[in-house]
Structure formats: C-alpha cells, structure tokens
C-alpha positions as CSV (number, residue, x, y, z in Angstrom):
1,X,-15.3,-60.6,-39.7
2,X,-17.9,-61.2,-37.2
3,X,-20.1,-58.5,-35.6
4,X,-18.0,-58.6,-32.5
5,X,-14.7,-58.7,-34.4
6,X,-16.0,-55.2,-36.2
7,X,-17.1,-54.0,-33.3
8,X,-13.9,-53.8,-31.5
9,X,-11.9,-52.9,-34.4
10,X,-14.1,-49.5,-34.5
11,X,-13.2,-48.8,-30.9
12,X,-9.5,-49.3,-31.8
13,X,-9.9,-46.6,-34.5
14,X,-11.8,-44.3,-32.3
15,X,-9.4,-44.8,-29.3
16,X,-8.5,-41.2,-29.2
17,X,-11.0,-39.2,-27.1
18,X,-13.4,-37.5,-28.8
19,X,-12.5,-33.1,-29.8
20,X,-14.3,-31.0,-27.9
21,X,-16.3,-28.0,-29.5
22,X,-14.0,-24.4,-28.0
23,X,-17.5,-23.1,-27.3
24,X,-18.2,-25.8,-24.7
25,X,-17.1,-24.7,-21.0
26,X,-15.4,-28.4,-19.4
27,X,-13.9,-28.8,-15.6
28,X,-12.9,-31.7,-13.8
29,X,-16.2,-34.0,-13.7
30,X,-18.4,-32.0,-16.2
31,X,-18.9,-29.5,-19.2
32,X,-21.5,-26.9,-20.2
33,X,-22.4,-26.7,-23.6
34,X,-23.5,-23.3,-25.6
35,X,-27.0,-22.4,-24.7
36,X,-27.0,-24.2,-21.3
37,X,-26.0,-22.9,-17.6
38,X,-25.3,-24.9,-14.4
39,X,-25.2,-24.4,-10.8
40,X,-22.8,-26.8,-9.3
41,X,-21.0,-27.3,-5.5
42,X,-17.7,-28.6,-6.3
43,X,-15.6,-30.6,-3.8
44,X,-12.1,-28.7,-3.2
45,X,-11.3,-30.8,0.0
46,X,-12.5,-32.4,2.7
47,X,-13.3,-32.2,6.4
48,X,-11.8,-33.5,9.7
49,X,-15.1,-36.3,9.4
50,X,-14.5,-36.7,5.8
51,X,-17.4,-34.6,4.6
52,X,-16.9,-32.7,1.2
53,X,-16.0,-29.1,1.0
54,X,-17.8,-27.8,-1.9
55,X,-17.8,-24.1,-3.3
56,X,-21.0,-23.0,-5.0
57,X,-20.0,-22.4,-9.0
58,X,-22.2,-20.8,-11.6
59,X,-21.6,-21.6,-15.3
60,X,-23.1,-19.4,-18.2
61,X,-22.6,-20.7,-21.4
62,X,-24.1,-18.3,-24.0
63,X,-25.6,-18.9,-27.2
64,X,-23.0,-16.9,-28.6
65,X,-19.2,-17.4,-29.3
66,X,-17.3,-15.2,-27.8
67,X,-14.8,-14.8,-24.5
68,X,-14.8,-16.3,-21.1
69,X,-15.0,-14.7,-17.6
70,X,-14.9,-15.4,-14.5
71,X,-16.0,-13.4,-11.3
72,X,-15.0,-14.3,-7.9
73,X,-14.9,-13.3,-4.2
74,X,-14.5,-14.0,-0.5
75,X,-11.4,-15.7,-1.3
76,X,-11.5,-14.2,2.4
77,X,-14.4,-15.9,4.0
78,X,-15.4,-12.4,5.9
79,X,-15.5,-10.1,3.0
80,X,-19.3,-10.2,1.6
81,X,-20.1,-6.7,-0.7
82,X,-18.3,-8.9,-3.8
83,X,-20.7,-11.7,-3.1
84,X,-23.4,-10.0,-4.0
85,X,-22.1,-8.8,-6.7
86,X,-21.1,-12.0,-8.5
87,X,-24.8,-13.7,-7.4
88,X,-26.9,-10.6,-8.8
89,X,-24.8,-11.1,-12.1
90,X,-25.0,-14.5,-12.2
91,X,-28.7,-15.0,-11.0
92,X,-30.5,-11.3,-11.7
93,X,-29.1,-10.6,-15.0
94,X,-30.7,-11.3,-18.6
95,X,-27.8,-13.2,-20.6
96,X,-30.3,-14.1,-23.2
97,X,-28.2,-12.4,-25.6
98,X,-24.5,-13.4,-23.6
99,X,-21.6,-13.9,-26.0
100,X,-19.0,-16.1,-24.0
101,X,-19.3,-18.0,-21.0
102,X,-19.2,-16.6,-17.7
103,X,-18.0,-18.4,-14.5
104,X,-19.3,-17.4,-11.3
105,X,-17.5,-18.0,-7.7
106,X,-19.4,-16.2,-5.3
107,X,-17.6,-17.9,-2.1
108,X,-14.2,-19.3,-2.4
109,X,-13.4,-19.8,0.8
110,X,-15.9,-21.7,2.1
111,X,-14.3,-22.7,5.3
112,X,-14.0,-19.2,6.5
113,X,-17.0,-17.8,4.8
114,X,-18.9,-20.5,7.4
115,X,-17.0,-18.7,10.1
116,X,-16.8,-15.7,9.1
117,X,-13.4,-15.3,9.5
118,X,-10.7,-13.8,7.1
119,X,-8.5,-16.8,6.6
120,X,-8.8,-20.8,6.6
121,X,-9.8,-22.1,9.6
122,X,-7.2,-24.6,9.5
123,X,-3.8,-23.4,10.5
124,X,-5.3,-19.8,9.9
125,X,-4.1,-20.0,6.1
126,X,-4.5,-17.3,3.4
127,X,-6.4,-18.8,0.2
128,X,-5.3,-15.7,-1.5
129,X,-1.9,-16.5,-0.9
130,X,-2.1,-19.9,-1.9
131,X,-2.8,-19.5,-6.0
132,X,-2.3,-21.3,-8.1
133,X,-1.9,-24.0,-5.7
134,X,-0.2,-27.2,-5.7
135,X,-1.4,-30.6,-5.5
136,X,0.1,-32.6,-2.6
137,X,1.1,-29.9,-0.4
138,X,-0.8,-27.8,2.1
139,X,-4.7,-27.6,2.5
140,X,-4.9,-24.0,1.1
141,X,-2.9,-25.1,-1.5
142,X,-5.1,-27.8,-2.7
143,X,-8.0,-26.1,-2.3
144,X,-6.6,-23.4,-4.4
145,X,-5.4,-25.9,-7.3
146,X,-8.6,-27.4,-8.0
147,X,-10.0,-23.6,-8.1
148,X,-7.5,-22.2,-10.3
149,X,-6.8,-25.5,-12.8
150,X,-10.8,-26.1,-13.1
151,X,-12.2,-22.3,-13.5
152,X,-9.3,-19.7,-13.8
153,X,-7.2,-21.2,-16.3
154,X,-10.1,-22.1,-18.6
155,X,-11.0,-17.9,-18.7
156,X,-9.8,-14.9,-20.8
157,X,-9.6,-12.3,-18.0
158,X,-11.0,-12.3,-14.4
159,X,-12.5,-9.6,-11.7
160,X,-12.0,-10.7,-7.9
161,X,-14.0,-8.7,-5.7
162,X,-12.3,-7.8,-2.2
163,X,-13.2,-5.8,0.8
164,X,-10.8,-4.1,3.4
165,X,-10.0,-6.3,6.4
166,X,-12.4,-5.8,9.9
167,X,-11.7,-2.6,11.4
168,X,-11.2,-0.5,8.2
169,X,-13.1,0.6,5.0
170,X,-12.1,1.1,1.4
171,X,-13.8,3.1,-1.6
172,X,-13.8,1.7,-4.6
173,X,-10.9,0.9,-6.5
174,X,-9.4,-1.5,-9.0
175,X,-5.8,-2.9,-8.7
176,X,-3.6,-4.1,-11.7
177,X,-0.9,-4.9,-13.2
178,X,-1.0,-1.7,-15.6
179,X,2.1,-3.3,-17.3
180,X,-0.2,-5.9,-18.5
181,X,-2.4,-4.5,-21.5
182,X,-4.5,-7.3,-20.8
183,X,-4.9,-6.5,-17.2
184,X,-4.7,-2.6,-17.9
185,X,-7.9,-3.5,-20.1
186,X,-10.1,-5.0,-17.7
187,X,-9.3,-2.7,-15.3
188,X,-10.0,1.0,-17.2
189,X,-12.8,-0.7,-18.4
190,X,-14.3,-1.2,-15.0
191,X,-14.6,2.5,-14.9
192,X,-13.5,3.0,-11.0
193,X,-12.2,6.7,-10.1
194,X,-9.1,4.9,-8.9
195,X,-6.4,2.2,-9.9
196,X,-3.6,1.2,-8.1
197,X,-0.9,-0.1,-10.3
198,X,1.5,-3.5,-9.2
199,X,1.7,-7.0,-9.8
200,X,0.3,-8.0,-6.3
201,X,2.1,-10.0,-3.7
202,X,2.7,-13.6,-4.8
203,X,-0.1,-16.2,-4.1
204,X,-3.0,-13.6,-5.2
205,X,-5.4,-14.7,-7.7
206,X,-5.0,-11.6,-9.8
207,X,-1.0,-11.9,-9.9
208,X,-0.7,-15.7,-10.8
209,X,-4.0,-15.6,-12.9
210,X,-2.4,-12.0,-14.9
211,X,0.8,-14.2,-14.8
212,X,-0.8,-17.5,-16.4
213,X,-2.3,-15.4,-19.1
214,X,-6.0,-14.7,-17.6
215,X,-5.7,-11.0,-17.0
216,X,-7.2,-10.1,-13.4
217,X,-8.0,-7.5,-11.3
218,X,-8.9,-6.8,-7.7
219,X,-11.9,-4.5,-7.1
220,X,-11.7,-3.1,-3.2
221,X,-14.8,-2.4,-2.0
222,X,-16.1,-1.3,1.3
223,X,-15.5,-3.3,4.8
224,X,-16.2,-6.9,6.1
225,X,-19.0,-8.1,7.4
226,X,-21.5,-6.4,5.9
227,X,-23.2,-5.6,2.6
228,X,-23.2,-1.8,1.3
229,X,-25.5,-1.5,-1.5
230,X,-24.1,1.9,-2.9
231,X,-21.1,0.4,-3.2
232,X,-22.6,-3.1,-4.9
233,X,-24.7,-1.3,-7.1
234,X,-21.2,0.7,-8.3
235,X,-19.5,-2.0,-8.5
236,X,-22.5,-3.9,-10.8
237,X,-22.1,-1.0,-13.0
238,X,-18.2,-1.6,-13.5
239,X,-19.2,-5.4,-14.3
240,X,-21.6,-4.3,-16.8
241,X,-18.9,-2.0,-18.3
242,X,-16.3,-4.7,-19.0
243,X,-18.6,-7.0,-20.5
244,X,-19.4,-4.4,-22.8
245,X,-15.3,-3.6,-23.5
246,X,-15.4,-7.4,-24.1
247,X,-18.4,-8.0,-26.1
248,X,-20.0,-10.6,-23.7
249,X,-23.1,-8.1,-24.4
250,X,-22.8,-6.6,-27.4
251,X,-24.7,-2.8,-27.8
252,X,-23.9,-2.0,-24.3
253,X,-21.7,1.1,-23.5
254,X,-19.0,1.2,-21.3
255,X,-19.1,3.3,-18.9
256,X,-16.9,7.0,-18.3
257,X,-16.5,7.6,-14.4
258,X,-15.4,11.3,-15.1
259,X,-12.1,11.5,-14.0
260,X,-9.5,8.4,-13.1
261,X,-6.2,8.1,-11.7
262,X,-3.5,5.5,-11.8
263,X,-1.2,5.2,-9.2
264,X,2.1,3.7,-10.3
265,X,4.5,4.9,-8.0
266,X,5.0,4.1,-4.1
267,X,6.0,7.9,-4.3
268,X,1.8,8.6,-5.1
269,X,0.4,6.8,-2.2
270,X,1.4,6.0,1.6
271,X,-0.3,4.4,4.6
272,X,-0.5,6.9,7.8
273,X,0.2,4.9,10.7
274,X,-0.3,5.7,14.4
275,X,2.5,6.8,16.4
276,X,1.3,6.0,19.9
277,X,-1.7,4.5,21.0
278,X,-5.2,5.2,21.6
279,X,-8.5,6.3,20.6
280,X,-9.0,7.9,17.1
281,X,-11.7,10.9,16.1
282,X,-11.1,10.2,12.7
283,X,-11.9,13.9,10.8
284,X,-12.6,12.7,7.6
285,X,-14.1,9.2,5.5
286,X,-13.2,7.5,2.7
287,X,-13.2,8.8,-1.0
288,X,-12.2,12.5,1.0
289,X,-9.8,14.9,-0.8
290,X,-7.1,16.3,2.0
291,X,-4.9,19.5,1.9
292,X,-1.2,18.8,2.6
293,X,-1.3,19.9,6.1
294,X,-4.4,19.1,6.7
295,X,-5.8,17.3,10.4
296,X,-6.6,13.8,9.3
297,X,-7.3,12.7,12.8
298,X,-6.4,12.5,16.4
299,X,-5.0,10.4,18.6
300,X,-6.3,10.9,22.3
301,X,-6.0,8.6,26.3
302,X,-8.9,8.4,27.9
303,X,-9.0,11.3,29.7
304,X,-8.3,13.3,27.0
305,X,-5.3,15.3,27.9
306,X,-3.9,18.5,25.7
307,X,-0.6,17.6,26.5
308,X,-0.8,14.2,25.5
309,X,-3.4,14.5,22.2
310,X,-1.2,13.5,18.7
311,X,-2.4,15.0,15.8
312,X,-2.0,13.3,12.4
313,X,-1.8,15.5,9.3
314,X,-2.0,14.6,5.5
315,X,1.7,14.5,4.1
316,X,0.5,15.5,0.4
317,X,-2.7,16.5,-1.0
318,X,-4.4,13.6,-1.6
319,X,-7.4,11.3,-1.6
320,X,-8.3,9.1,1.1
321,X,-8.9,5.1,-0.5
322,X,-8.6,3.4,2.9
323,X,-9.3,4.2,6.5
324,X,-10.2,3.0,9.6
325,X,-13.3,2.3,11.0
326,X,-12.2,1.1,14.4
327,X,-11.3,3.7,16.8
328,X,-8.3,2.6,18.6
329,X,-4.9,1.8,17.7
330,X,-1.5,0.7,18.8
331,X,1.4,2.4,17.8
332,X,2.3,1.1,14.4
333,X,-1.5,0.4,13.5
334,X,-2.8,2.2,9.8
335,X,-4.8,4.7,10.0
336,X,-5.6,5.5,6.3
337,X,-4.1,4.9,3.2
338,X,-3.6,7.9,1.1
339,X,-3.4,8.5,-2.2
340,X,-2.0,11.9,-4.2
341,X,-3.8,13.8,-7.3
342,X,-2.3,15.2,-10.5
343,X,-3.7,19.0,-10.3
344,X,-5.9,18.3,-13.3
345,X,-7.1,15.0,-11.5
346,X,-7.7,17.2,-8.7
347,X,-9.7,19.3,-10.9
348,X,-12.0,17.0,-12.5
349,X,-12.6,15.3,-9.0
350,X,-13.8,18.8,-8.0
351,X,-15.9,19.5,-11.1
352,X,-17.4,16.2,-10.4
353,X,-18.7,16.4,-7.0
354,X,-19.8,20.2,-8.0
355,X,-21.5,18.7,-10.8
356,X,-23.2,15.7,-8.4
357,X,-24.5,18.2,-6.0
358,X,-26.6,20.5,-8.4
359,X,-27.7,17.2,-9.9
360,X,-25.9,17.5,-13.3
361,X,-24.3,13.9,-13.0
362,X,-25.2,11.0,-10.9
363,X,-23.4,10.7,-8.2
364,X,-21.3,7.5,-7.6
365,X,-20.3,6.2,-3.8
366,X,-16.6,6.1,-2.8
C-alpha cells in the first residue's frame, strides 16, 4: 500500500469526529477548554444593512471539574443593575480556584440595550418572550435560539437578573418554580428575603430553561435605567452564595438573609391598581411593611380637591416588593405590588430591622 493509499485509509477509520473531553465548554464556532477563558461577541442576527448583531459573552472555564452556570441580563435592553452584576463577576472576581465553567451574558438584548428601550426595536418584540426560540420564524425568535441552543442548554442551572419596567421599582427578590427542586435550589440559595413561587409566563428564560432541565431563576432588582449599587452589591452577595451551594468555589459559605418568605399562592400577594386618575404621593417605598388598613397612597387632580382626593389602603398586612416611581396614573395603572407575611415572618422581619439599626447585623437594601 502506498503512502497515499495508508493515508486515506486512516482517515476512513477516523471518520467519526473526534469525543470531546465533558470539561471543555463548546458553542456554535468555538470551545473553551479547562484552565482557559474567552471573551467573545457572538452574531445572533443581523441588521437592516447586513451588519452583525453580536452579544458580548464571557466564558470561564475552571481548572476544576465541576458544574456550569450561566448569568444573564437585559434580556430587556433598559434594565441595567443585573449588568453589572454579571460583568463584576465575570471580570472583578478571583476564579483561580473556580470548579465549573461559568457563562456570562451581560446584554442579551443588544438591539434595545443600544436604545435603551425595553423591547426589540424591530416590531417592538419581547426577547423574554421569545425562549427558547425557533429557527426560521420571527427575529426575536432567532435571536433567542442561537442564545438558548449555544449557552443555556449547555448549563446546569441559571440566574437572570431583571429590573422593574420604567416608572416603577422592585426590592430584591428571586422568582421560581418552587416545584422544581432544582429551581427551589438556586433560588434559597440566593439568600433574598423574598421568593415568589410560579413557572413564569411562557417565552421566559427561567420557565423554558427550568423546563429544558437548566434550573433558573429571576432576580428583580431595582428600576430601569440606572445602576443602584446597594442593590448590585446585594445581589453580588446572592451570586456568591449559590456558587458556594454549588461548589463552583469550594470553602465559601452560603449565605443566611435572616428571615425568607415564599409566596405560593395568588391569595399571598396582589397588585393595587388605581381607580381614577392622577397624581400619586406615594406614603411608603419599597421593601416597607403595611398594616391592613393602612394609607398606601393618594390619588389627587391638580388642584387638589378634598372631595375628589382617593385614598388607597393596604388590603392585608403586608410587604411592599413593587411600587411606583412615577407619580401619575390612569385608572387601571399598578400602584404597588403587595405581598402578605406569616406572623412569625412578620416577626423575624421586625427583629431584623431592630437588629440593623443598633448595628447587630448588617443591614441589606430592599
């Protein structure tokens, strides 16, 4: 047989591709071996000139076997506090020691982060309404399929940082699928005060991830717009806290927040909504407890008329998770979202904020 003859009889035997080691990270057009990280923009679609749309990725392969994870946010282009969240972790942290691989996402939506605006430019779609995605059908669904087939499915559990919409704030809070263990793990490990229990609408990266077998949550943080550093910094610890629930670093504690609740019932929670229109002098903020009865705010014209001033009371003792920022509403428009308290909940809350202010625990933002 000549050289040529034994040459292509090798490559017949070797046709198959060849295995790849489970500790190496691989998408579409690339791979990222143990010990090595790599910061890649990675076309999901194109423009109306034919320019690439590329989201910013960050890869962490660690020396170490162990799980992957994956951060994300601005699926809505306008919501920022997660952002900083997933760079600081991905850029500011040590992961000498990193068991696993981490996957980094810091700005899904692209389109409308370069806008600043909530949705897809184009048609004014919803990304987060658009997992997993589908090739050959609309833009948001595209761009969503390369995301999820290239760095969600490869995972073993997610975090997807979110913010309120303009016009209103959230403190910070974790939603889940509490059904799922998976899901119910990453989530009490992130160590917020609150969880809201439920699958998510459909299209949402945690529900189609959670459903595909990479548990996820949603961490609500804050308002659009802006970055609130109380609220990154919280939310850097509740990172920190899962990777230790997860051994990505090993020795690390997770963390207590000193009293939780989990709302699994639509009876435990309801949005106040105006009933006429006006301007709002909104009596108390987010991460408040209310009284039942209580004067959450008032509803006034502008000349300010007894006769015509609505008052809005709290339906339960509660805590306030949501409320709005901007002052004026139409009839229909939320005002807060409101949450209730088990009295031994109610309890602990209390003992905590006692404790904050004499300076017996550290105080952490809502």
């Amino acid at each position: 047989m000549s050289g040529n003859d034994a040459a292509d009889d090798d490559s017949r035997e070797s046709s198959d591709p060849p295995a790849i080691d489970d500790d190496v990270f691989t998408y579409d057009g690339g791979r990222v071996d143990p010990g090595e990280s790599a910061n890649i923009r990675y076309g999901i679609s194109e423009t109306y000139l034919g320019d690439p749309v590329r989201i910013p990725v960050t890869i962490i392969n660690g020396d170490h076997p162990g799980p992957t994870a994956f951060l994300s946010a601005a699926a809505h282009g306008d919501e920022l506090n997660g952002i900083e969240v997933v760079r600081e972790v991905a850029h500011d942290w040590d992961h000498a020691e990193l068991h696993g691989t981490l996957v980094c996402l810091p700005v899904m939506n692209v389109p409308g982060f370069l806008a600043q605006e909530r949705y897809l430019p184009i048609y004014d779609r919803d990304l987060n309404r658009s997992f997993p995605g589908r090739e050959g059908s609309t833009s948001a669904r595209r761009m969503a399929h390369r995301i999820f087939t290239n760095f969600i499915e490869p995972c073993d559990f997610g975090i997807d940082f979110h913010t309120s919409t303009r016009g209103r704030t959230n403190m910070l809070h974790a939603r889940a699928n509490m059904d799922d263990p998976g899901a119910a793990r990453v989530a009490c490990a992130f160590s917020s005060h609150v969880i809201i229990a439920g699958q998510g609408p459909s299209g949402t990266l945690r529900r189609e991830a959670t459903d595909a077998g990479v548990p996820t949550v949603t961490i609500e943080m804050g308002e659009a717009h802006r970055f609130q550093r109380r609220l990154i910094d919280r939310a850097l610890t509740g990172v920190a806290s899962v990777f230790a629930e997860f051994g990505l670093h090993p020795g690390a504690a997770v963390h207590w927040p000193g009293w939780r609740t989990v709302i699994d019932s639509d009876d435990e929670k309801t949005w106040l909504r105006a009933d006429a229109g006006g301007i709002v002098d909104m009596k108390h903020g987010r991460g408040s407890l209310v009284e039942e009865g209580d004067v959450i705010c008032t509803i006034t014209n502008p000349f300010k008329e007894k006769e015509d001033i609505v008052t809005v009371e709290a339906p339960f003792t509660g805590l306030i998770v949501g409320v709005l920022e901007n002052p004026v509403v139409y009839p229909g428009n939320p005002l807060c979202h409101l949450v209730g308290l088990e009295p031994d909940t109610r309890t602990a809350l209390e003992n905590d904020r006692t404790g904050s202010r004499t300076g017996s625990r550290s105080q952490l933002p809502m």
